[in-house]
N, C-alpha and C positions, 0 to 999 in steps of 0.2 A: 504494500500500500504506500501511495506517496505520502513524504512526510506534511506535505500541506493541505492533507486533508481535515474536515471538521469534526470527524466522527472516529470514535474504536474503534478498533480490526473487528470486530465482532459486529456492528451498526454495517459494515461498507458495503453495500448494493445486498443490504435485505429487507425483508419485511419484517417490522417487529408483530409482538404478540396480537396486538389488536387489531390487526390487519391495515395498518398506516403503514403508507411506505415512511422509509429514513430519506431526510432532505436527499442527501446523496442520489438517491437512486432516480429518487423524481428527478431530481436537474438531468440526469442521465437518459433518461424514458423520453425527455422534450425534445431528443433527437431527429430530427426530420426526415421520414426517408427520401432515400434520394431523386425517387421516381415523382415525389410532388416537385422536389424545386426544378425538377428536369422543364415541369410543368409552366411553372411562376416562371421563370426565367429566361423560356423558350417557346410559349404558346401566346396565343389569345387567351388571357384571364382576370379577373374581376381586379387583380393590379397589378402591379408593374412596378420592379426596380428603381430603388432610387440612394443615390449614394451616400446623401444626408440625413432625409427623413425617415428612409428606408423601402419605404414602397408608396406611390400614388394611388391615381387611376388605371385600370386599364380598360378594357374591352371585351365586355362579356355578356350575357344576359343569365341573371342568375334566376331561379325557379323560385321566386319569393314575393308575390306580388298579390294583391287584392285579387280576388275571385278565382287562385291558382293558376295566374298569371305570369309568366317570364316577365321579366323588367328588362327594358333596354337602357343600358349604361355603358356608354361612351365617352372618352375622351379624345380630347383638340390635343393640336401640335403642343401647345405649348403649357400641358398638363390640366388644363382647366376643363370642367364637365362639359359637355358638348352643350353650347348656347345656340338657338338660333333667334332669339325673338330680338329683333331691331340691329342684330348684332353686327352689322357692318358700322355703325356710331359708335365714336371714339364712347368707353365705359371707365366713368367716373367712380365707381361702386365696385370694390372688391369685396368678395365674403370670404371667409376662414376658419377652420376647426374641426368636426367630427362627422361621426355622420346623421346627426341631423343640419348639420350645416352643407353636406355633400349628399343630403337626401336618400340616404338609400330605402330599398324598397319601392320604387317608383321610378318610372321611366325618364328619361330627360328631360320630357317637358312639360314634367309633372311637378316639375322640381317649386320651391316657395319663389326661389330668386329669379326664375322665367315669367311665373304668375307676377308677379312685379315690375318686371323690364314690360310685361304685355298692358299692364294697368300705367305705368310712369310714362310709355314712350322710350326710354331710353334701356340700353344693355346693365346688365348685373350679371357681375365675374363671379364664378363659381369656384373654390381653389379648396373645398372642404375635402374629408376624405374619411370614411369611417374606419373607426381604431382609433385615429390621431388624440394624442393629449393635446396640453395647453402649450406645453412646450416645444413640439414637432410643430403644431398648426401654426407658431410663433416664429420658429424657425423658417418656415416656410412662408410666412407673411414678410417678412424681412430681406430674405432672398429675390422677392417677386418686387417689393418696392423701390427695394432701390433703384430701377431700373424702369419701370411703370411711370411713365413720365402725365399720363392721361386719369392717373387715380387718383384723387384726392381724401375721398372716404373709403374708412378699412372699417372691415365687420370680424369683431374675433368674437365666435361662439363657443361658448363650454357648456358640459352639460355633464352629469352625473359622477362618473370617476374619472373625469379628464383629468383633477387634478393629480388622482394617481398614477394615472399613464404615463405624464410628465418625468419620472421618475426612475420609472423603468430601463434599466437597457435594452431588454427583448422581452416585448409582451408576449410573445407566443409561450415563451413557457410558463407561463400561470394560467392560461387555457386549454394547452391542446387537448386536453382529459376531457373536453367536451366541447369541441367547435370540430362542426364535420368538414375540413376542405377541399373536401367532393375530389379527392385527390389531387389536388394541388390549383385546382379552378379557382379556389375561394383562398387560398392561401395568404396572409399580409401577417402581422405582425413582428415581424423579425426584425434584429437589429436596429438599431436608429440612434440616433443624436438624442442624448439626454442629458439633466440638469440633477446631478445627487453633492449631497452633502459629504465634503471633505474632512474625514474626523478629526484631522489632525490639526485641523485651520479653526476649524467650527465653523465655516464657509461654505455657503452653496457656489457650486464650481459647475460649468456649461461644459458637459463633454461628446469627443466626436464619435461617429458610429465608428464601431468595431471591424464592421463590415462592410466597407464603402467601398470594396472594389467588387463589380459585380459575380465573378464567376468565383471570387474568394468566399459566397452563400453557403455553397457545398460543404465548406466546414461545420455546417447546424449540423448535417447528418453525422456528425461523430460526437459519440453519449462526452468523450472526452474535452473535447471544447466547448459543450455546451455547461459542463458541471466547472470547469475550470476557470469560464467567464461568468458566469451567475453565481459561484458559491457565496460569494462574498457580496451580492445584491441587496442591500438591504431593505429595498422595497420589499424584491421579491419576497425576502424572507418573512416579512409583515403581512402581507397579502395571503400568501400560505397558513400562516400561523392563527391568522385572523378568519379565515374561511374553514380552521379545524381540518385541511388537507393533508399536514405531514404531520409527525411525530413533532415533540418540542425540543428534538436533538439538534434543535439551530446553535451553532455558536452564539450565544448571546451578548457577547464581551461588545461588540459592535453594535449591537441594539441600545445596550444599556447607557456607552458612552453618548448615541445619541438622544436617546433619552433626555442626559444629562444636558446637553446643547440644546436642546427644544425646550427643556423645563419642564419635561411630564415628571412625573412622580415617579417614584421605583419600580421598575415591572416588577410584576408577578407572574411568574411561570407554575406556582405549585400544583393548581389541576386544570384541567379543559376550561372549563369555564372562565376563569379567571385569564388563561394564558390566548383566549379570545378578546376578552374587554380590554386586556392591556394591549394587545397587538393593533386592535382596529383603535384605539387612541392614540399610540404612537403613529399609524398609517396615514390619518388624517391630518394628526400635525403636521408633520413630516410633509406633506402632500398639500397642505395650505400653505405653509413655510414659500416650500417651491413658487404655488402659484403666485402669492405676492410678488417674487422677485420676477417671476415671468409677466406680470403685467406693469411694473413700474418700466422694465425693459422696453415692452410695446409702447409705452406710453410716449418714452422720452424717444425713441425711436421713431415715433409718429410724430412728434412736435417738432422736432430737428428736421427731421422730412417736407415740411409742410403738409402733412398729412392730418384727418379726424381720425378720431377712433372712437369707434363704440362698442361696446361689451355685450355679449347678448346673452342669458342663462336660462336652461331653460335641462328638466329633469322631471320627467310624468312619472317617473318611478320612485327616485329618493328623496323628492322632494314634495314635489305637487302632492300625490297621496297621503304625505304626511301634516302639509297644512291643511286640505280639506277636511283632516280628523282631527284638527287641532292640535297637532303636535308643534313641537320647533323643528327647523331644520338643520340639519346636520350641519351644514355647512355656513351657519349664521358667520360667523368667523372673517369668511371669506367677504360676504355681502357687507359685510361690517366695511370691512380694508376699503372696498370698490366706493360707498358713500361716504367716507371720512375723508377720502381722495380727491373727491370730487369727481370722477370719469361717470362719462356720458353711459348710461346701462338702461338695459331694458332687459325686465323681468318674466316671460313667457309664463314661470309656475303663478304670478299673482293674477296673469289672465286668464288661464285656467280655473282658477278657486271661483273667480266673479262671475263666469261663464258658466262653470257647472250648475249656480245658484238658480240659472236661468231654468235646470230641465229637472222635472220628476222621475229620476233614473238612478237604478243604483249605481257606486262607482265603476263597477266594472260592463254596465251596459254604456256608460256615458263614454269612458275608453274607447270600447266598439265604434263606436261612432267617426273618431280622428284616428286609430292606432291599429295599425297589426306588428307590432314591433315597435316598430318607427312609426312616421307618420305616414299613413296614406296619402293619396291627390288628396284628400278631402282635409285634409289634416293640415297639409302645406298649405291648400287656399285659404285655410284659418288664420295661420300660425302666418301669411304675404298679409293679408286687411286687418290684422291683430298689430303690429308693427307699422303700416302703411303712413299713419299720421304722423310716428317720431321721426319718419325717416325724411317725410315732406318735411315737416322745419327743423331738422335737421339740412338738408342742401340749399345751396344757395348756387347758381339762380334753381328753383322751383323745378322739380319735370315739369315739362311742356303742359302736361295736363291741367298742371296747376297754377299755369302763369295768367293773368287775368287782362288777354293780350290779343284781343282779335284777332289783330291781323297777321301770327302766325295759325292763327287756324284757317285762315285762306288762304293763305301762298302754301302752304302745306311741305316748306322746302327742306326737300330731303328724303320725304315722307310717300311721297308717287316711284312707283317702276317708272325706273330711268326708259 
C-alpha cells in the first residue's frame, strides 16, 4: 500500500461491516470506463470538452422532455445554446450559470432567454450549462467578456448547490453511483477549474483544471488517478460524509483545521447522525465562504469592465418548498452577503411563494404544473414574464418594445426581410 494513503492496510479497497464502502475505494469505483469518454470526447453528445470549465454544450437530443419527448439541444460556434430569435442584432444581454440558466429539458427555443429576445425585440446570449457551479459559470462569464465588446449586461444565475459545485474538482465522482450517462451521451462532470481553500494560508485560492489537455481525460478511467487527485478533496469529503455515502474513515485532520478557519464548532464524528449534521454544516460554510469571494470577483470584474451585473437565484427544491412551509432557508447567509452589498438580484423562490398563493393545489400538483425536473416550456415562459419588468428598467435605452417612440414602429429598421 502507498505510504500516502488515508486509511489501514486492512480499510484499502474494502467494504466495511455495514456494507459502506471505505473512502478509498469509492474514489477508486468513480473510474470512468473508457468506452464512455471514447464517447464524450469523440461523438455527438449532450457536451463537449472544454479545457477550463471542463465541458460545455454539445449536440444531442437527450430522451427527457415533457410528454416523453426528445429535446433538441444544440450549440453555436462559439459555445453559446443555439439562439435564433432576432439573433442577427448585435446582443447586449448575456446569461450564465446552470442549468436552469442553460434550460435543460426543453428544446432551444423553448429556452426563458429566447421567450424574451421574442417578447424585447432584441437577442439574449445563452452561455448556461447544467452541472456548472458558481464558480465555473464565473469562470466562464469572465473569459467571454473580456472580449464581448457588444455586452453590456451579464446575468449570473445560481440555484441550489451551485454553491457547492464551486468547490469541487471533479463533480463526477460524488454522483456517478446514480447518474445514468446513457454510456457516455450524457457524460459532463469531470474535471474543471475550481476555487478551494488553502489550509495552510487560511485563503481561498482559484485553481486550474487538472485536466485541461483534452485527450489527457482518459486518465479518469484509472481507479488510481482518480483516488490520488480526490483523496484529499475536501468538498468531496463533506459531500460524502454529509449524504451518509462512505464510512467516517475520512482523514479528518483536514476537515477539522478547516473547520477551525470557517469558525464552525468542533466536529463531531462519534455516530451517523451526528457525523451528518457536522458535515452538511461544514459543507455549506465552506460552500458560502466560496461563493462570496466568487461574486465580489464578478462584481468588481463587471465594474472594471463596464459591464451590469445581476444575480438571479432561484431553487424549487431547497428553497422555494421550504419557504412555502415556513421554514428558513438554508442558504439565508448567502442572501444576506448579496443585500448588504448592494448587487442588483432577483429572487425566482419569493415569486414562486406569491404565485402559489394564487392556486388551490397541493405542492406537489402546483410543481406539475412548471417542472419535470427542470422547468418545462411552461415553466420558462413563467420564470421570461416573472423577470421581464426588472430587466426593462434595468436596460437602458429600453427594448424596442418598450420605447414610447412611434416612429420606430414605422420604419421598422432592421426588423423586415432584407
Amino acid at each position: 500500500m502507498s505510504s500516502t494513503s488515508l486509511f489501514p492496510d486492512f480499510l484499502y479497497g474494502k467494504i466495511k461491516k455495514d456494507g459502506k464502502k471505505s473512502y478509498s475505494q469509492y474514489l477508486r469505483e468513480s473510474a470512468v470506463p473508457k468506452e464512455e469518454l471514447d464517447i464524450f470526447l469523440h461523438k455527438n453528445s449532450w457536451a463537449q470538452f472544454d479545457p477550463e470549465v471542463g465541458y460545455i454544450l454539445g449536440n444531442y437530443m437527450p430522451h427527457d422532455g415533457i410528454d416523453n419527448s426528445f429535446t433538441l439541444s444544440t450549440v453555436m460556434s462559439d459555445g453559446k445554446r443555439t439562439n435564433t430569435v432576432y439573433a442577427d442584432k448585435p446582443c447586449r444581454i448575456n446569461t450564465y450559470g446552470n442549468s436552469f440558466t442553460h434550460c435543460h429539458q426543453v428544446s432551444d427555443a423553448e429556452t426563458w432567454q429566447e421567450y424574451l429576445a421574442g417578447h424585447f425585440g432584441e437577442p439574449i446570449q445563452n452561455f448556461g450549462m447544467g452541472g456548472f457551479g458558481v464558480y465555473q459559470a464565473y469562470r466562464r462569464l469572465i473569459r467571454r467578456e473580456k472580449n464581448d465588446n457588444d455586452s453590456k449586461y451579464v446575468i449570473l444565475y445560481m440555484w441550489g448547490d451551485d454553491y457547492v459545485r464551486s468547490v469541487f474538482r471533479c463533480r463526477y465522482a460524488t454522483y456517478y453511483k446514480h447518474w445514468n450517462d446513457y454510456g457516455g451521451y450524457m457524460f459532463h462532470g469531470n474535471f474543471w477549474s475550481n476555487i478551494e481553500m488553502d489550509l495552510d494560508s487560511g485563503k481561498l485560492v482559484e485553481k486550474g483544471n487538472r485536466i485541461a489537455i483534452k485527450e489527457d481525460l482518459y486518465k479518469m478511467s484509472d481507479p488510481e488517478f482518480m483516488y490520488e487527485n480526490l483523496k484529499d478533496d475536501l468538498m468531496v469529503q463533506l459531500h460524502l460524509l454529509s449524504a451518509n455515502t462512505v464510512n467516517s474513515d475520512v482523514d479528518t485532520k483536514g476537515l477539522k483545521k478547516l473547520a477551525r478557519i470557517l469558525g464552525v464548532p468542533e466536529m463531531d464524528f462519534s455516530d451517523t447522525e451526528k457525523m451528518m449534521e457536522t458535515a452538511t454544516t461544514l459543507k455549506n460554510k465552506y460552500a458560502f465562504a466560496a461563493t462570496k469571494y466568487i461574486l465580489k470577483k464578478a462584481s468588481s470584474f463587471c465594474r472594471e469592465n463596464g459591464k451590469e451585473l445581476l444575480l438571479i437565484h432561484f431553487d424549487p427544491y431547497g428553497v422555494f418548498k421550504a419557504l412555502v412551509n415556513g421554514e428558513p432557508r438554508y442558504d439565508q447567509e448567502v442572501i444576506d452577503f448579496i443585500k448588504t452589498n448592494s448587487y442588483r438580484y432577483f429572487d425566482m423562490n419569493e415569486v414562486h411563494v406569491e404565485d402559489f398563493k394564487n392556486f388551490n393545489l397541493s405542492l406537489d400538483k402546483y410543481m406539475d404544473r412548471y417542472f419535470n425536473g427542470h422547468y418545462n416550456p411552461t415553466g420558462n415562459h413563467f420564470f421570461a414574464h416573472s423577470i421581464k419588468n426588472t430587466l426593462v428598467d434595468w436596460l437602458n435605452p429600453k427594448p424596442i418594445t418598450y420605447q414610447q417612440d412611434d416612429s420606430k414602429l414605422i420604419r421598422f429598421e432592421g426588423y423586415l426581410p432584407k
